[in-house]
N, C-alpha and C positions, 0 to 999 in steps of 0.2 A: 504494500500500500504506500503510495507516495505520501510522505508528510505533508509539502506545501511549505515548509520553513526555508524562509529565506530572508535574508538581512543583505543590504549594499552598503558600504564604508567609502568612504572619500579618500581617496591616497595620495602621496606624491611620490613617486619611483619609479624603476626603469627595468623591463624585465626583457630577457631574451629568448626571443624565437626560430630556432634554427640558426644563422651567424649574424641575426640583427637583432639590435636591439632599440625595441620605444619607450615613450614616454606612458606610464603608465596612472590614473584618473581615478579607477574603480578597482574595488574588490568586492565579487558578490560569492558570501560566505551561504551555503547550506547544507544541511543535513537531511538528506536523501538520497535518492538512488544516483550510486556512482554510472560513470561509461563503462572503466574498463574496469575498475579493481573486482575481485569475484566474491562482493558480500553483498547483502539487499541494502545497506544505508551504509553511507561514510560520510565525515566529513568533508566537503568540496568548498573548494577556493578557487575562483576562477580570476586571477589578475587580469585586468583589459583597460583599454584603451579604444571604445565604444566608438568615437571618431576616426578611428583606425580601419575602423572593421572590423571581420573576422579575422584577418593573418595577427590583430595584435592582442593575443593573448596568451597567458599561461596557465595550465589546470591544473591543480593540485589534489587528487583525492586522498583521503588520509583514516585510519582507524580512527577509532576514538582513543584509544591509548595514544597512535600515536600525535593526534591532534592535541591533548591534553601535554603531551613531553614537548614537543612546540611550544604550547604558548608558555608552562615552564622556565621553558630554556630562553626562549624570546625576552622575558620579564628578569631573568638572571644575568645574561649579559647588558640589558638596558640595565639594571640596578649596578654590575660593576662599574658599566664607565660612570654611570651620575657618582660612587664614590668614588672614583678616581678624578673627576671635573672634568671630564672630557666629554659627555653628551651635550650636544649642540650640533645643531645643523650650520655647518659653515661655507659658503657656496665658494667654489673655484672651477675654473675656467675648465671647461669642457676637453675630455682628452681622448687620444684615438687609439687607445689600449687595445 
């Protein structure tokens, strides 16, 4: 049975698709039936960039385990750098890495 759970997040980031990468706008998080992983619900993240199109996205399906170690691990490295003083977004010149 599909849920219907869905939530959209405002983002600002840059993710990559194949050897490009965009600017990325949205992230629409839900809990439902994955594409490909082989369970009836996962966690699904879909990164996109909606003015892009279709070619600019990235899809994340995830257990619940490991979407819970995610967000975890997410909140543990944001908490070292804030003690360390280093969390800040600080913008520099765009590079061709």
């Amino acid at each position: 049975m599909c849920t219907m759970i869905v939530h959209q997040a405002k983002i600002e980031g840059r993710g990559k698709n194949g050897g490009d990468w965009f600017e990325l706008s949205e992230a629409n998080i839900s809990y439902d039936h994955p594409y490909d992983m082989p369970l009836e619900h996962a966690l699904n993240i879909d990164f996109v960039n909606e003015a892009k199109g279709p070619a600019a996205r990235v899809a994340v399906e995830l257990t619940i385990e490991g979407a819970r170690n995610l967000v975890k691990t997410i909140e543990a490295v944001l908490a070292q750098a804030e003690e360390r003083g280093v969390l800040e977004d600080i913008r520099v010149a765009a590079s061709s890495r």
